[in-house]
LUMRO-144453 format. One record per residue: residue in one letter; z, x, y of N, C-alpha, C, CB in turn. Coordinates in steps of 0.05 Angstrom, whole numbers, plus 5000, padded with zeros to 4 digits. Glycine has a CB too. Example, Ala and Ser with C-alpha at 12.3 -4.5 7.8 and 13.67 -1.06 7.14 Angstrom:
2
A515652644886515652464910515652644934518152264911
S514252574955514352734979515752585001511452824988
END
This chain:
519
X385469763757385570043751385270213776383370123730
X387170423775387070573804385170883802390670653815
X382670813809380871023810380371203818379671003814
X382871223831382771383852384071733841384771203876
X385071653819386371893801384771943781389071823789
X381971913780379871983761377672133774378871733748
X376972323760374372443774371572323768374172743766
X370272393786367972273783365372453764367372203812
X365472453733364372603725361272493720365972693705
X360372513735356672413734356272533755355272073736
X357772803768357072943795357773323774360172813832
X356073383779357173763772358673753780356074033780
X359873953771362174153791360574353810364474383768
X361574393837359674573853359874813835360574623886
X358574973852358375253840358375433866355575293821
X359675633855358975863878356875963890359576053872
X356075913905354076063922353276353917355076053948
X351076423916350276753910349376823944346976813881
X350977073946349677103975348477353971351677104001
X345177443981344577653984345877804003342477653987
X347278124000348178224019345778504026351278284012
X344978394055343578664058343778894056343078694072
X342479184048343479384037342079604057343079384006
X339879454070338579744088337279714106336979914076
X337179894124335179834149333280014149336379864177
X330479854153327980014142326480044165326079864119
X324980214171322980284191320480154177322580624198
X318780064197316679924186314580054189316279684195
X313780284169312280484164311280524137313480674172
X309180584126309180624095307280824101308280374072
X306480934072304481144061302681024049305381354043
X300081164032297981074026298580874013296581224016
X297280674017297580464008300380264005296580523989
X301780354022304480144029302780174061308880294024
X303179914067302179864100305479904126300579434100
X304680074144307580154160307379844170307580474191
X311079764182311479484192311879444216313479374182
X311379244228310779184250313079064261308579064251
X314779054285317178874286315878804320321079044281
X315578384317315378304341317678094349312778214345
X317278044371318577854379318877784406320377884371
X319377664428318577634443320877294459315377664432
X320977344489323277124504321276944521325977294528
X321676724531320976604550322776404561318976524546
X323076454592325076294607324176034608325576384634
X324575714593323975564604325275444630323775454589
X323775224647324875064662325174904659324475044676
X324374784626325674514627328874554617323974294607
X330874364633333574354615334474164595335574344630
X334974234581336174164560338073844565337974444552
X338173604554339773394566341973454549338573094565
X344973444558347473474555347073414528349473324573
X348873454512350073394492352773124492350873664485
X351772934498352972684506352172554489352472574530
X353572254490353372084472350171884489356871914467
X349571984509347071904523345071984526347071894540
X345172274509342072374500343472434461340572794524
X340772344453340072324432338772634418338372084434
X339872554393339372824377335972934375340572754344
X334172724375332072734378330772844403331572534373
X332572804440331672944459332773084461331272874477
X334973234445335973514444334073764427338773484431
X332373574406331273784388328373824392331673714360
X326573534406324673604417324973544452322573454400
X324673724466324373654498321273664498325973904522
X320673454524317573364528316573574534316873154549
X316773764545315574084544315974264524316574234563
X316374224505316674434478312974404466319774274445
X312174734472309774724467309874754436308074914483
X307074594432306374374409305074614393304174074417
X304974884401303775124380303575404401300075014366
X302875604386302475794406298775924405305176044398
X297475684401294575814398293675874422292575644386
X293775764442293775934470294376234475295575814486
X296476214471298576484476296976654461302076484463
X295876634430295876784409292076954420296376544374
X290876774432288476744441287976944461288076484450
X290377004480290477154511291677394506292077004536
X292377424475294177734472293477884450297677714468
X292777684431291977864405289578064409291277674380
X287578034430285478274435286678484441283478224455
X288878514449290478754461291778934443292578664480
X292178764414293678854396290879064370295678544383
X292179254365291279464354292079494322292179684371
X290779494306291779674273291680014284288579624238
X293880144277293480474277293580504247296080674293
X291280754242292380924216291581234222290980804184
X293381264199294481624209292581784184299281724203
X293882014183292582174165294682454167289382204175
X296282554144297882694148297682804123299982604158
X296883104130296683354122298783524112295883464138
X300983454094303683534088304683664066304983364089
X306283874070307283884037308583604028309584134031
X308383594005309583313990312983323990308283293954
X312683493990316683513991317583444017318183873987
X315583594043317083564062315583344082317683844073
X313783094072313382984086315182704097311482984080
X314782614115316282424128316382164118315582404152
X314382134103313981874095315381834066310781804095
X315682024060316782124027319182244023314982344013
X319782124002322782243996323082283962325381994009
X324382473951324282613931327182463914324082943940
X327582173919330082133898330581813909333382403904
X332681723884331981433876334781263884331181413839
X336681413900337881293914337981223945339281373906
X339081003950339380803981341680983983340080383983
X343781083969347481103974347681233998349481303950
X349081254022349281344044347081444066350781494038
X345281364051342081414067342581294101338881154047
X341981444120341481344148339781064145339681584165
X340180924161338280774168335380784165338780754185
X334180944185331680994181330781094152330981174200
X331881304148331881454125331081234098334981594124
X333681004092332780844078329280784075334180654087
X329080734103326780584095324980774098326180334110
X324580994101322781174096322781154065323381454108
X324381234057324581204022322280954017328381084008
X321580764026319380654016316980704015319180494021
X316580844033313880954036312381064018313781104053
X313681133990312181303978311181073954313881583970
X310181243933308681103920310280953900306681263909
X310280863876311880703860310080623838313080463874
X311080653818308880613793310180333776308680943768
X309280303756310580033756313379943738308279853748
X314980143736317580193735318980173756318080393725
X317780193780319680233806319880533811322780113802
X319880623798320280933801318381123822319581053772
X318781293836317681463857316481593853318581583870
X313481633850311781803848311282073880309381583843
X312282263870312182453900309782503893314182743909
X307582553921305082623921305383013916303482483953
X304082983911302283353907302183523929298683353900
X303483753925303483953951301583913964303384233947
X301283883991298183864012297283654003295684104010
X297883493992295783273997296183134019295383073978
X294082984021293982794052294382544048291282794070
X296482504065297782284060296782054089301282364055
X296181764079294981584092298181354103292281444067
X297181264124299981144130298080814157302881514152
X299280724153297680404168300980254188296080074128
X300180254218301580124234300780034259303180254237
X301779864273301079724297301379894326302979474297
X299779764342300479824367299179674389300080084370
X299379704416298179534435297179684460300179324444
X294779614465293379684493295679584524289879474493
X296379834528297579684562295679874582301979764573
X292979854581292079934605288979934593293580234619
X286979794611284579834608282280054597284279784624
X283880234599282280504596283780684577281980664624
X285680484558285680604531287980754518283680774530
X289780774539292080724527293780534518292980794535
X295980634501296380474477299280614464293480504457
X300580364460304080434452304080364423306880234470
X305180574403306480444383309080634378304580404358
X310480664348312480754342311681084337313680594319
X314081224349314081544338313381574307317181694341
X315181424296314781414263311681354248316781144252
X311281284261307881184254305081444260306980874282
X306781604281304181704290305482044285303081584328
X307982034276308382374273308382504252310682464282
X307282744263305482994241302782824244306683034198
X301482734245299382554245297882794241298782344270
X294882854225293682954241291082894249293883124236
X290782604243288582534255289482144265285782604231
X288682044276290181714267287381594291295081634281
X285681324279284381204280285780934294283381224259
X285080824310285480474323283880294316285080424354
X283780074300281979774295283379584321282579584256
X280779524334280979294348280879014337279179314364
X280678904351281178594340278378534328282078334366
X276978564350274278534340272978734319272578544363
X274878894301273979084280272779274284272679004263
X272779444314271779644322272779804321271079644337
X272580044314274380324299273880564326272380474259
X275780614328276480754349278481104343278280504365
X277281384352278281594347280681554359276881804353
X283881654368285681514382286981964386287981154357
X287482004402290082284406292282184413289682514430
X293882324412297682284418298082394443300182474395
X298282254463298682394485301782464488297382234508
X304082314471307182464474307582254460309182534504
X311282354451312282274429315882214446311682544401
X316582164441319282114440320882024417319781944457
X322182194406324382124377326181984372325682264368
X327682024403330181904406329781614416331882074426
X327381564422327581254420325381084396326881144454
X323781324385321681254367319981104377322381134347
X318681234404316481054418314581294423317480864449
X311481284420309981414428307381214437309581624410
X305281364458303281364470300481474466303981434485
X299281424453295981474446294281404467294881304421
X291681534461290281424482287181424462290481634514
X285781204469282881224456280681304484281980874439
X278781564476277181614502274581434493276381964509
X274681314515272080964512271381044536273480534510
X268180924541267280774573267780494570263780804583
X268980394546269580144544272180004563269980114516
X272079854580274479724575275479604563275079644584
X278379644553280079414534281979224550282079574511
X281879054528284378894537287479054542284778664513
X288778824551291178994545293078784563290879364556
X295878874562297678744562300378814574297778704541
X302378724587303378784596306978714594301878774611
X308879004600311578954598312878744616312779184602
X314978634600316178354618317578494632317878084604
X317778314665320078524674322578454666320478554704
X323578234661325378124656326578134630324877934662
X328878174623329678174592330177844577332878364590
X329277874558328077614534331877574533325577754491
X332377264527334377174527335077064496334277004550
X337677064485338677064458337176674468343077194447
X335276704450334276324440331576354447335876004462
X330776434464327776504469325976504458327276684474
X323276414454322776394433320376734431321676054428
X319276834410317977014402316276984394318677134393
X313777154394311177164387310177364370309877164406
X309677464346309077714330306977784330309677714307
X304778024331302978034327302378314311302077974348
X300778324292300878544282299078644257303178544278
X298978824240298478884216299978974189297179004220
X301478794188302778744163301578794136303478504162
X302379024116300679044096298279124095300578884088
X297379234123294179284124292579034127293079434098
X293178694133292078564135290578514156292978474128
X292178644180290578554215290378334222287778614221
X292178444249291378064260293877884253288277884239
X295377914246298077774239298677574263300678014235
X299777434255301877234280303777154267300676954296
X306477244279309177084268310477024298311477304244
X311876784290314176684310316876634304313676464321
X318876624322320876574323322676534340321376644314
X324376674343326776704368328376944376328976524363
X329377084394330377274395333077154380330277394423
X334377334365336977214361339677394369337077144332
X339677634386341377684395340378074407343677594373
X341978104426341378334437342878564436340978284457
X342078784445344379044450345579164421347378914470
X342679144396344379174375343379514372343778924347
X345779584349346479864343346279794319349080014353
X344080064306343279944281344280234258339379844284
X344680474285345380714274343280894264346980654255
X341180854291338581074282338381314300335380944284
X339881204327339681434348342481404360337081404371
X341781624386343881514409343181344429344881714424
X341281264418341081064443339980774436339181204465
X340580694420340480454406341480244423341880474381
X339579964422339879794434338179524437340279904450
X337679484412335379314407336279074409333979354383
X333478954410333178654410333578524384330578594419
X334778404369333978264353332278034349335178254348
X330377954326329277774330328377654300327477834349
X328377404299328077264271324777244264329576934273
X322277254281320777304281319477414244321077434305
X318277344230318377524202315677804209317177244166
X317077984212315378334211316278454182316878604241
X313978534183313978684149312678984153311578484122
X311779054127310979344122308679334146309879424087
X308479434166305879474177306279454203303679304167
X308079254222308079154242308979404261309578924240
X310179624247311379814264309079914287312580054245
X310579904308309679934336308179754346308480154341
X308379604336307179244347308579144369307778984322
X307778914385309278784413310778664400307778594435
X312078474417313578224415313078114443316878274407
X312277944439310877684472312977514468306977444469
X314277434491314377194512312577004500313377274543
X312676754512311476524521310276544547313176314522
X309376774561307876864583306177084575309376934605
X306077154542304477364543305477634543303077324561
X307677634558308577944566310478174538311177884597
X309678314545311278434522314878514517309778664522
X316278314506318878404514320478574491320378144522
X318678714476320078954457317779084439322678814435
X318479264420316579394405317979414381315479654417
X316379284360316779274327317879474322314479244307
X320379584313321179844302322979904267323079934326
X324479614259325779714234326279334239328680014234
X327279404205328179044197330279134181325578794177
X332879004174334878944168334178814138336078794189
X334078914112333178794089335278844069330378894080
X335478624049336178684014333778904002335778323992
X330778774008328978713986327078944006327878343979
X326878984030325279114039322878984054324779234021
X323578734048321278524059322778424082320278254037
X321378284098323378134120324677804118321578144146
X326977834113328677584116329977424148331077684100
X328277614168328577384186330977694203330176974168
X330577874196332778104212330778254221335178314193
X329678244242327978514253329278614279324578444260
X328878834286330378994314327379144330333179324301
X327679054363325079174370326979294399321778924374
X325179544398325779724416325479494448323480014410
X327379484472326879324493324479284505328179374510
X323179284524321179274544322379454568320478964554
X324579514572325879574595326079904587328779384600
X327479894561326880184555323980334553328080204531
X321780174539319780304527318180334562318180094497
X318080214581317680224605318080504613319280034619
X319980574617321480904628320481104615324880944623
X320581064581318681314569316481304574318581354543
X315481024570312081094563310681214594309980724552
X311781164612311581214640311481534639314181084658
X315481634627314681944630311982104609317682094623
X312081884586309482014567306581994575309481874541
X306781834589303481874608303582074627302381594629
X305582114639305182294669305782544656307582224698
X307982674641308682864640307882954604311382854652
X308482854590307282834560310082874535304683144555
X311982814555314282864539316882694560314683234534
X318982684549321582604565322782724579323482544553
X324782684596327382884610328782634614326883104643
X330982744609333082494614335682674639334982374573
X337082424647338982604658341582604639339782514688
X342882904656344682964635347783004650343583254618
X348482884646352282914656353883114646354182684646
X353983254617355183464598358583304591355283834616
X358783184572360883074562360182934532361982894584
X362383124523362982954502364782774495363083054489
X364082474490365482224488366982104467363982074492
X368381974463368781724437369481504455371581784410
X369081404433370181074443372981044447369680824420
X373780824465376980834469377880594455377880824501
X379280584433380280444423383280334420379380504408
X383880114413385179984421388580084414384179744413
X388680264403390680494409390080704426391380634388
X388380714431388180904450388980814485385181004445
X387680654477389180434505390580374520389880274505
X392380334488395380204485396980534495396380034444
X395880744482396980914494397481054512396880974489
X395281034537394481124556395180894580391781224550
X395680684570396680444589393880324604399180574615
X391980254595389880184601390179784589387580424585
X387979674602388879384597387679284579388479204618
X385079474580382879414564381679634533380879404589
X381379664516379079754504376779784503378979714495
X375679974536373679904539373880274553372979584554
X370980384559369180574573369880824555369780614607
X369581024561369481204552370581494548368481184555
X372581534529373881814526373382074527374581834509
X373382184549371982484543373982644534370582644568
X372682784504374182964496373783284504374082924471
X370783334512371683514532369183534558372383824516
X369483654579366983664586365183984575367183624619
X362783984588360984164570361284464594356983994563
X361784664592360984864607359084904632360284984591
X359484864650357184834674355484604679355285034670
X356784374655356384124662355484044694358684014654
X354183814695354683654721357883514724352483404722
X358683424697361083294692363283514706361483224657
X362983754683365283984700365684064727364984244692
X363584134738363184204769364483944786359484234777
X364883754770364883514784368183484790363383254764
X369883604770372483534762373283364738373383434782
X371383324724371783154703373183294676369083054697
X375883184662377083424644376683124619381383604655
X378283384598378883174576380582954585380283314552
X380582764568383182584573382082334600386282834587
X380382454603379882304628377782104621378882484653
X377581794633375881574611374681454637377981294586
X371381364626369481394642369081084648367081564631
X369680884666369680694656367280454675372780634653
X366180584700363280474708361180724718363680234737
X359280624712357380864727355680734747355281044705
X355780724771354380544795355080324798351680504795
X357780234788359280024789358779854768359279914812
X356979934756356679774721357879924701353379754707
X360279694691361679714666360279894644362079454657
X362080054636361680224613363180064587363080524619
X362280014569363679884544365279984531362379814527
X363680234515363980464495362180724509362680364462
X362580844483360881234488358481144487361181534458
X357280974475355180924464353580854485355380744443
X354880564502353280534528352580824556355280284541
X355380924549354981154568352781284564356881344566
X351581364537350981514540347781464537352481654529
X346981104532344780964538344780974565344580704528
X346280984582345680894612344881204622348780734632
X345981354615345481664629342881694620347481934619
X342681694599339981704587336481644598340481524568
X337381384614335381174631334381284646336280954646
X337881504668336981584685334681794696338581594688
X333981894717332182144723334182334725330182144749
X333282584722334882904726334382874755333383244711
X336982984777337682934793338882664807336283034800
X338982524794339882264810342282234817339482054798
X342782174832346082124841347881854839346282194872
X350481944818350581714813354481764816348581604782
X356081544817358181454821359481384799357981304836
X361181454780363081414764365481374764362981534756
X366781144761369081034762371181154733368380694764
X373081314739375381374718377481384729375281604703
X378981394706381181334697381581654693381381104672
X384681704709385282084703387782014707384082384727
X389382164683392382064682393181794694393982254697
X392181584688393181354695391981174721395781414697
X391281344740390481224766386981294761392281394798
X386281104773382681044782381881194810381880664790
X380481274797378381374821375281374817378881664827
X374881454839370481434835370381814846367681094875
X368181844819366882154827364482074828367082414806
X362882214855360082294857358982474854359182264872
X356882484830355882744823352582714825356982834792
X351383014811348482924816347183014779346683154850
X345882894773345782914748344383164740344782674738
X343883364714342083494717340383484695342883714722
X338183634687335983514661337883554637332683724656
X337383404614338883514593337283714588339483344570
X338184004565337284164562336084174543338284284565
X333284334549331684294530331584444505329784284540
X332884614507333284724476333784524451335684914476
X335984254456336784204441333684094421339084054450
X331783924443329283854427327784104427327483614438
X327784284428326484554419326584514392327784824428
X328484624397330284704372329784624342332684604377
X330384324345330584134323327783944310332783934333
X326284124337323084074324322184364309320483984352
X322684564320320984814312323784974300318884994342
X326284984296327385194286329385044265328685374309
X329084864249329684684232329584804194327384444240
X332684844192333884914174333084704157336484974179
X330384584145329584404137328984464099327384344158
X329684254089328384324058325784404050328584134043
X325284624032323584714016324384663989322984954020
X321984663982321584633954322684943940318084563949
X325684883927326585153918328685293924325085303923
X328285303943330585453969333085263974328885484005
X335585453972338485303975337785144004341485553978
X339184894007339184734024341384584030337584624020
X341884584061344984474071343284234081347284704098
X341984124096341784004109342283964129342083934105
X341684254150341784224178339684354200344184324182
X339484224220338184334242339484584259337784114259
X337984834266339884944275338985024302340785124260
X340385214317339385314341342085554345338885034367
X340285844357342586054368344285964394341186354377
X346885974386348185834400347085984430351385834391
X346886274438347086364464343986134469346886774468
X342086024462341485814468341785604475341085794463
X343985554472344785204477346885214493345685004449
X347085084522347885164545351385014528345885014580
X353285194542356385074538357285244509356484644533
X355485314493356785364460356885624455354985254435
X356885794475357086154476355486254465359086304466
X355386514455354086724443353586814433353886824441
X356286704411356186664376355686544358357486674365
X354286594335353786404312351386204320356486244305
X350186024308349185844315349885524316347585894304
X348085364330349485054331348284854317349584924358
X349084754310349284414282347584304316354384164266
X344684284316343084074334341483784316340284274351
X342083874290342083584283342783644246338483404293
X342883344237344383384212342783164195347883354214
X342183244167341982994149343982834139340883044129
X344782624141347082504135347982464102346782234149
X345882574088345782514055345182764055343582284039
X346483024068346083214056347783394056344283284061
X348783584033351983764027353183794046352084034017
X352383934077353583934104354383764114352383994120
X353183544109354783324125356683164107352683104140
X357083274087358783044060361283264067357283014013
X360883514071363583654083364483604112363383974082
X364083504121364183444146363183514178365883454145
X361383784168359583824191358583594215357383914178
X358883684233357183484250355683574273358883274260
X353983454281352683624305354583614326349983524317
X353383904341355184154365356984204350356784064395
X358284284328359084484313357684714313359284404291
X359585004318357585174321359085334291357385334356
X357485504276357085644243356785904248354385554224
X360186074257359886374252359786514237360886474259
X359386524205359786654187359186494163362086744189
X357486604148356086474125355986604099353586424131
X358786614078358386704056360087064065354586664046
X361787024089362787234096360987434118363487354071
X359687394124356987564136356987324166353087554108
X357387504190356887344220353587284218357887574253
X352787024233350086934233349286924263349886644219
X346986934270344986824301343486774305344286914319
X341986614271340186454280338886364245337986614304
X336686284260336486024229336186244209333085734227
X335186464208333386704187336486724168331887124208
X338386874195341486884188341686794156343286634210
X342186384174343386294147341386334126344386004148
X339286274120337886224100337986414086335786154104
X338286764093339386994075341286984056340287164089
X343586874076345386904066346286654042346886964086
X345186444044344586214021342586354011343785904030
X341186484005338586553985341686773974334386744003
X342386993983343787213968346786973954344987533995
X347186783969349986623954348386533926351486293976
X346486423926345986293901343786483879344585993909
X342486683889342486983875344787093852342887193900
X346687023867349787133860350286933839352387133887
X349186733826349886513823352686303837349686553800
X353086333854353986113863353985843865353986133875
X355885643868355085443872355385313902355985323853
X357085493916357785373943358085573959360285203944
X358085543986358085804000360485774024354885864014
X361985994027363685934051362685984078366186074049
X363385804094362385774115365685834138360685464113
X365085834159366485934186365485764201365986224197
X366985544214365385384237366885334259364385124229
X366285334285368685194299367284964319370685424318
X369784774313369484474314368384494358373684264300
X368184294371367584194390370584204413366283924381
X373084214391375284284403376884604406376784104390
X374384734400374285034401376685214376375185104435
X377184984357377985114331376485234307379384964321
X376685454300375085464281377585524253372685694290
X375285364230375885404200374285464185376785224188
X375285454161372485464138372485254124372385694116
X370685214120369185064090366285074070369084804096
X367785034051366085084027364084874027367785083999
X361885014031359084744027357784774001356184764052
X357484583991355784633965352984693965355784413950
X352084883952348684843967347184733939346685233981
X345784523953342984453936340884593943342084183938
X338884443919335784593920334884403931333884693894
X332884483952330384313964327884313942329084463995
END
């Protein structure tokens, strides 16, 4: 009998696989009683190598080498005194606090944003309990001593609006802690505890952690203290879509609710990133966490000790990415550096000769990728520095030397203190604003889009920031009071949407109809 034409039924039939598909990227922060999360992870260069992958080393000296340390209780022994529990204390209206969010969808939520949505309370439906006008809201996250006398790094997200926030040492010693500066755009801030004590503390790798490396976690997850997780870096330079200047580490390491602004160690101890958001289905960690570099958090925390805030340098251009029609059109070989669509008014870029059309493709002889890197590398730099840019202008290459200048500070003025932000009541677009004769390059009129909620009516019409908004509901505007009149008299009127006047970044202006919600 030929068996061979019979199935073998004493075996199932496979079955399809269920794959969880991740749905959000969470900051590892919570509110009372959700503990904020900690993301570590951490590289170390070995010297032992690896024996070939030959038929003469064996699968066994490929998976254990005679130097693969046998645990990390050493390591865990020489760093965890350095590591800190923070908790906050924030004094907020309930509508408009940070940790809280007023509705039960993930759908187009930012990144961060997502995972702010956890922070709040949850009853046992799942459902969102918003806290009570003014109440004070409690929030629990990590951080680490890098200097004997009491300073101390964790995440922006952890420690802002704060108005009071406490440090536990290892040894369970409770510590008053102030904010000595903040930075947003990379979500790193600097505390300091005033002690005659010295602390431990710990220090940035100089070197960047390599994709296989292995990692070290340390933290307070859930409010438990004291955490240790391990793993591996598993890849770098990621864009997760929280800032402009994104560029994290990834690491398999497991960080959860709490770890936020926690280290990530090396196998030397050193710190080669800072816990900032995890990649989840469930909200828990599956092995996706992203930590701010060592290389970056170096440069801020530096300007946040000396000066109490950032300056970055600023070039004035606005970019996209050059893509692979764009390329193809411009006769380029590659899909690579950066498109300026225009430069900014009194720019360093303009003064320089830099026009539209023209693609930016090294800065100090290091490759530009995309906009994105451009505008991480400028970023790094100091105001004034002088630096060399390789482009592409109508077809032929050349190098411009320019000198950089501060970015301007209105734009963080602005979008901290003059913030077209929701109330409880009041029509709401969802934007940050600023008078344009403020914001260097955008003239005299109307005001400018300095930042936007991405889940909110303005930006579902297509607003985007540096858009500048001359006319609101028919009536010219110059500043935040402006619009909010004229949305309080549109929906007075009963309206449901208001016309707007905007002109785009390519100096056209149109209208569109925004819908206004209630905050």
């Amino acid at each position: 009998m030929d068996r061979t034409n019979h199935e073998d039924t004493t075996r199932p039939a496979p079955q399809p696989r269920k794959v969880l598909k991740p749905r959000r990227v969470a900051l590892l922060a919570s509110a009372a009683g959700l503990s904020l999360v900690v993301a570590m992870g951490g590289g170390h260069y070995f010297s032992h190598e690896f024996p070939a992958l030959t038929s003469s080393a064996s699968a066994a000296e490929v998976a254990a080498p005679n130097n693969m340390p046998a645990g990390f209780g050493d390591l865990v022994a020489k760093v965890k005194p350095a590591v800190i529990s923070v908790k906050v204390k924030i004094d907020e209206d309930g509508q408009n606090s940070p940790l809280i969010r007023n509705d039960n969808s993930d759908d187009g939520m930012a990144p961060f944003q997502q995972f702010e949505r956890q922070f709040g309370f949850r009853d046992g439906q799942g459902m969102m309990q918003v806290p009570q006008r003014h109440q004070v809201i409690t929030g629990e996250g990590s951080g680490f001593f890098i200097s004997s006398d009491g300073y101390a790094v964790t995440n922006n997200h952890v420690v802002d609006h704060a108005k009071s926030v406490q440090v536990t040492t290892d040894d369970g010693t409770v510590y008053t802690a102030k904010v000595v500066g903040t930075d947003p755009k990379t979500d790193l801030a600097l505390i300091k505890v005033d002690s005659k004590k010295d602390f431990p503390f710990v220090k940035f790798a100089d070197q960047p952690a390599r994709v296989g490396d292995w990692v070290v976690a340390v933290g307070n997850p859930f409010g438990l203290g004291g955490t240790v997780t391990a793993g591996i870096v598993s890849a770098r330079g990621r864009d997760i879509g929280s800032g402009p200047y994104d560029d994290y580490v990834q690491i398999d390491a497991p960080i959860n609710k709490g770890n936020s602004g926690g280290p990530a160690f090396d196998t030397n101890g050193n710190v080669i990133g800072i816990n900032t958001a995890i990649y989840s289905p469930s909200g828990g960690s599956v092995g996706i966490g992203f930590d701010i570099p060592a290389a970056t958090a170096k440069l801020v925390i530096n300007q946040l000790k000396d000066n109490g805030s950032v300056t970055r340098g600023w070039l004035g251009v606005q970019v996209q990415p050059v893509t692979a029609d764009i390329a193809d059109s411009m006769g380029l070989k590659q899909a690579r550096g950066a498109l300026v669509d225009s430069p900014q008014d009194g720019s360093p870029a303009a003064k320089a000769g830099i026009v539209a059309g023209d693609v930016i493709t090294a800065v100090n002889g290091n490759e530009v990728k995309d906009s994105r890197s451009l505008a991480r590398t400028i970023s790094l730099m100091a105001p004034g520095s002088n630096v060399k840019l390789d482009v592409v202008h109508d077809g032929s290459a050349k190098t411009i030397d320019l000198k950089l200048a501060e970015m301007p500070g209105d734009h963080q003025r602005v979008a901290q203190n003059d913030s077209a932000g929701r109330e409880h009541g009041r029509p709401y677009l969802g934007l940050q604003l600023a008078p344009a004769s403020e914001v260097d390059g955008r003239g005299d009129k109307g005001v400018v889009v300095t930042g936007i909620d991405p889940n909110g009516p303005a930006a579902d019409r297509g607003l985007r920031t540096g858009d500048v908004i001359l006319d609101v509901g028919g009536r010219a505007v110059s500043n935040r009071n402006d619009v909010r009149q004229a949305l309080t008299d549109a929906n007075d009127h009963g309206r449901k949407t208001v016309l707007m006047r905007v002109k785009t970044a390519d100096a056209a202006a149109h209208f569109v109809a925004v819908p206004i919600a209630k905050g």
